[in-house]
N, C-alpha and C positions, 0 to 999 in steps of 0.2 A: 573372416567375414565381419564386416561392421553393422551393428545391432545398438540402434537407438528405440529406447524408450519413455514415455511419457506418461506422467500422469494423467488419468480419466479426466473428460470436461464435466463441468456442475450437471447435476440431471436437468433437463431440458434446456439446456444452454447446446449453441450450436456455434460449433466454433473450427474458424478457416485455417489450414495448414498455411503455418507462414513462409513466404518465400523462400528462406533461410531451412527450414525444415527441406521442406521440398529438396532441395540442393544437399544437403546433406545423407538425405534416403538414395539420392541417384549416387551420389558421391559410394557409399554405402555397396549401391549394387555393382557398382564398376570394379570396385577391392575384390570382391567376392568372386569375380570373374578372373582375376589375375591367375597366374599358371603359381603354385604351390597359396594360394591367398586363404583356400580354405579344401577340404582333403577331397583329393580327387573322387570323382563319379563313378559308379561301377560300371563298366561296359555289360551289353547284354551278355549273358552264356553264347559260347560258342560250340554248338556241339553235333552239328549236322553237319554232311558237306554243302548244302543249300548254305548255313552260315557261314562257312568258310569261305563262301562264294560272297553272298552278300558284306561283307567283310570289307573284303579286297577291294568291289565295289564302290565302296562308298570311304576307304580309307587311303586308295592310294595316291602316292604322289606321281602319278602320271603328268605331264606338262609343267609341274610345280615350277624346276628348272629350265624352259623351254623344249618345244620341239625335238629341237637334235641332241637333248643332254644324251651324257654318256658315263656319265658321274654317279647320278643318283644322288643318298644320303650325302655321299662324301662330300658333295656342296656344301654343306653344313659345316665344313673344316674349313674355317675363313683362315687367310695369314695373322691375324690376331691371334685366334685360338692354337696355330702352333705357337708364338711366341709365347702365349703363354704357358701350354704344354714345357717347350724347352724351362721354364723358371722353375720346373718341380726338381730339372738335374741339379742334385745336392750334394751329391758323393761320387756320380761320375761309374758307380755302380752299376755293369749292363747284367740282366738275365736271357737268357734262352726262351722264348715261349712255344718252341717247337721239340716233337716228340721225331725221337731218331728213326731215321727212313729205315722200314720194316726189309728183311733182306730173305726169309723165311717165312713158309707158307702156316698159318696157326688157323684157328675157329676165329679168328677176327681180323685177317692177311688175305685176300683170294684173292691180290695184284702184289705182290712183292715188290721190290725192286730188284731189276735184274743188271747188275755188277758185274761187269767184264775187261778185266785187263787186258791191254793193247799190247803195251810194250813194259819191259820192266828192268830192275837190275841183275838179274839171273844171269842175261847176256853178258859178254864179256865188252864187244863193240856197243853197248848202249848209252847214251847219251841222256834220257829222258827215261820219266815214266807216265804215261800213258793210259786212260781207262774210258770206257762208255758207258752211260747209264739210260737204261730206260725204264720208265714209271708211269704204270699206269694209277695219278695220284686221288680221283674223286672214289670214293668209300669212306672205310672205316678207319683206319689204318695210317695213312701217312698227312700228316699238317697242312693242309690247302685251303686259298684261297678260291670260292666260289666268286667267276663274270658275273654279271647279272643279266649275261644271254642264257646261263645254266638251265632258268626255271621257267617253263611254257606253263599258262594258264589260257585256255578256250584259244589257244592257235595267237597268242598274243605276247611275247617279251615283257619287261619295261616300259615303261613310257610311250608301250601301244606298237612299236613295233613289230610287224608280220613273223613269227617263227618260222617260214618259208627264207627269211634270211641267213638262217644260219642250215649250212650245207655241207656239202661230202668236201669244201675248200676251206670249210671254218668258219667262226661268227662276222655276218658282216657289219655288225655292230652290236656293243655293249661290250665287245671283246674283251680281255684279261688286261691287255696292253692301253687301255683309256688309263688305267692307273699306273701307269711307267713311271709316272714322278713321284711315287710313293704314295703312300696313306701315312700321315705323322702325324699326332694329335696327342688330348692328356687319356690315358689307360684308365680304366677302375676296376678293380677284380675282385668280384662279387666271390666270396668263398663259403659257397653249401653246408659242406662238412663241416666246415669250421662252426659255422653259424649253429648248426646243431650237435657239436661238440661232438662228430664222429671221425674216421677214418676216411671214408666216403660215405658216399652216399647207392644206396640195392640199388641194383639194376630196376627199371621199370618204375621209377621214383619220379612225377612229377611234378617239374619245379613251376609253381605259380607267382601270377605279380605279387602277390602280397608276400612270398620269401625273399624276391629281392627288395622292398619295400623296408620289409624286418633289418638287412642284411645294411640299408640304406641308416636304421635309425641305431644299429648297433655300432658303426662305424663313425657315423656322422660326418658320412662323404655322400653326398650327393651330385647325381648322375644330372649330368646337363647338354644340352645341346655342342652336338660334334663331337661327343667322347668314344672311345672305343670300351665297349663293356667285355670283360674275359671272365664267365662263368665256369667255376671250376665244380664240377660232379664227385672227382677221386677216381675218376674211373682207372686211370692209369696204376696208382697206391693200390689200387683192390686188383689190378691182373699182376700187380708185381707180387702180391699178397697171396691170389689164389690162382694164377691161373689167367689165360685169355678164357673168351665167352665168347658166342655169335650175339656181337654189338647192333647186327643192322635185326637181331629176333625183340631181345630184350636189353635195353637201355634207358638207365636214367636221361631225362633233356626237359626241354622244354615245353609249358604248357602251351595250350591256344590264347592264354590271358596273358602271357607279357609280350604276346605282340601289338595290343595296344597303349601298355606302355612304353615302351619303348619309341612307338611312335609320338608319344605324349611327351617322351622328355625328348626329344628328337636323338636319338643315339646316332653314328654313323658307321658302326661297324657293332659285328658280335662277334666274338669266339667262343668255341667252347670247347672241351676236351671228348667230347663226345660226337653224333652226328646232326646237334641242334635240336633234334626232335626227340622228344620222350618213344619209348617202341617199348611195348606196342601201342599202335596210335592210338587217341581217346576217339578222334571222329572217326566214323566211320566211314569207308570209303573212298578217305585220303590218308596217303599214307605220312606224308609229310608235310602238314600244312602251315607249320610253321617256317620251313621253306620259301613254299606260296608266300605266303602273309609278308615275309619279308622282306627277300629278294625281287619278286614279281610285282609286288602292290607298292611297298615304298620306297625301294630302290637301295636297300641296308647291305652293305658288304658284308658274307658271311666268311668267316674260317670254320673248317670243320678240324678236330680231330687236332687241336690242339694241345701240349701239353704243361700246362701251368703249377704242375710239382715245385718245380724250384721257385716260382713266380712264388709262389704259398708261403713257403718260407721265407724267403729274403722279405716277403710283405710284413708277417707275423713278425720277423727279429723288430721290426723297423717300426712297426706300429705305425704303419703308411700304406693305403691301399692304393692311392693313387700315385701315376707314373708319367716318366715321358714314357711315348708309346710307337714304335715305326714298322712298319710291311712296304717291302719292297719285292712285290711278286716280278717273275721273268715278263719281259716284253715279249709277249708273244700274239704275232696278228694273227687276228681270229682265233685264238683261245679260248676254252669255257672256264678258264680257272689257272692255275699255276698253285706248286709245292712252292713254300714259303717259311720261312725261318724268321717270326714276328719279333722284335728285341724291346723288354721294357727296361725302361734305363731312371734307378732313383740318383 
């Protein structure tokens, strides 16, 4: 913020702001308005489901991209911004940000994936080998990407479309398949743990703007428009450590306050190793409003139930939070989502 001051006029002297002033106080007020120019505003508490309502209301990006988007955020990922995404590839280094497909039923699996070999080399006449998979991939459990036909609010999609659209034939828009061409843009992996020099982070821990903020000034990577953010909890380090849990009872995730940041820095996608939402919910009444908030209101591609272990480290050796970043979920028409296997590549 730019702050001009001046000395007092003579006592009963009366004296005109000079043009030059003038112009410089406005000058003055337009800095101050710039997006980082002077520290951002508190948004009100969000702590009702009335506010979560009113929220969404008055925050989303309904029409932003036209009528018939199907995009959402990921408009936001201009061909500039991958270009410049690809200039972080420096070592050619890919990692994994996907958690291996769950085959076994635990207190945090109630959809396994179910594994069936076709054909194999047992036979003596066999040629191939052969297997079927079926997965049911939205929970806790296996690395997917969330459509942004996924989340109904008041009988309403995205961008205002009828939830009466998506049917016993599948979404007839916002489907899974609008991002067939991928999502590829620059990463930044915000790391919890790390930030407070633990393992993980308790179940039921949640994370507000002001930790990723912290996470922002201890790094000194800042989050900008089109980026994909990957919040890492540990949750995965803490069930290899003690155990699965019932993730959808109690889980570390996110607060209702960085979902107006997020909208502030314009992000275009979240991950997180969890199910997004802090559980048990803070509001009451909804269970997942950070869901709402960011799928149905601005249109932000979610990953749930990522796994950014190895991301964490190859970060840490490298002293680089930021990455190239790509999801290339299944084409699938009318889909609410797709399993997904995210790769950040330093």
């Amino acid at each position: 913020m730019l702050v001009i001051t001046a000395a007092p006029p003579p006592p009963g002297r009366r004296v005109r702001t000079p043009a030059l002033f003038k112009r410089l106080l406005l000058v003055g007020a337009c800095l101050s308005a710039l997006p980082g120019a002077a520290q951002e505003s508190a948004a009100p508490p969000v702590k009702t489901a009335k506010d979560v309502q009113g929220w969404m209301e008055k925050n989303r990006n309904w029409q932003r991209w036209g009528p018939q988007d199907q995009l959402g955020a990921v408009n936001l990922i201009s061909p500039a911004k991958r270009k410049q995404a690809a200039q972080l590839i420096r070592e050619g280094v890919s990692v994994s940000v996907a958690h291996p497909l769950e085959t076994q039923k635990s207190a945090d699996v109630t959809h396994p994936l179910a594994h069936q070999m076709i054909a194999t080399g047992e036979s003596a006449d066999s040629s191939y080998s052969m297997d079927s998979l079926t997965i049911a991939y939205h929970g806790f459990a296996h690395t997917h990407l969330d459509a942004l036909c996924h989340v109904f609010n008041e009988g309403k999609t995205f961008n205002g479309y009828d939830q009466k659209l998506v049917t016993a034939s599948g979404c007839g828009t916002l489907a899974v398949s609008a991002y067939k061409d991928g999502i590829v843009t620059r990463g930044v992996l915000i790391d919890l743990p790390a930030l407070r020099g633990v393992a993980w982070l308790e179940p039921d821990t949640a994370i507000q703007a002001s930790d990723l903020e912290a996470w922002e000034k201890k790094t000194k990577v800042r989050v900008s428009s089109g980026d994909a953010v990957i919040v890492r909890t540990g949750r995965w380090a803490r069930r290899a450590a003690k155990g699965p849990w019932d993730v959808s009872a109690q889980s570390a995730g996110l607060d209702v306050s960085t979902a107006d940041w997020f909208k502030k820095r314009g992000v275009a996608l979240v991950a997180t190793d969890v199910g997004l939402d802090v559980l048990p919910p803070r509001v009451e009444g909804v269970t997942f409003p950070v869901h709402r908030m960011l799928i149905n209101s601005l249109g932000i591609a979610v990953i749930d139930d990522a796994d950014p272990e190895a991301l964490s480290k190859a970060a840490a050796a490298r002293k680089r939070h930021d990455f190239f970043f790509s999801v290339a979920p299944l084409n699938v028409e009318g889909g609410t989502g797709s399993p997904v296997n995210p790769i950040a590549i330093f």
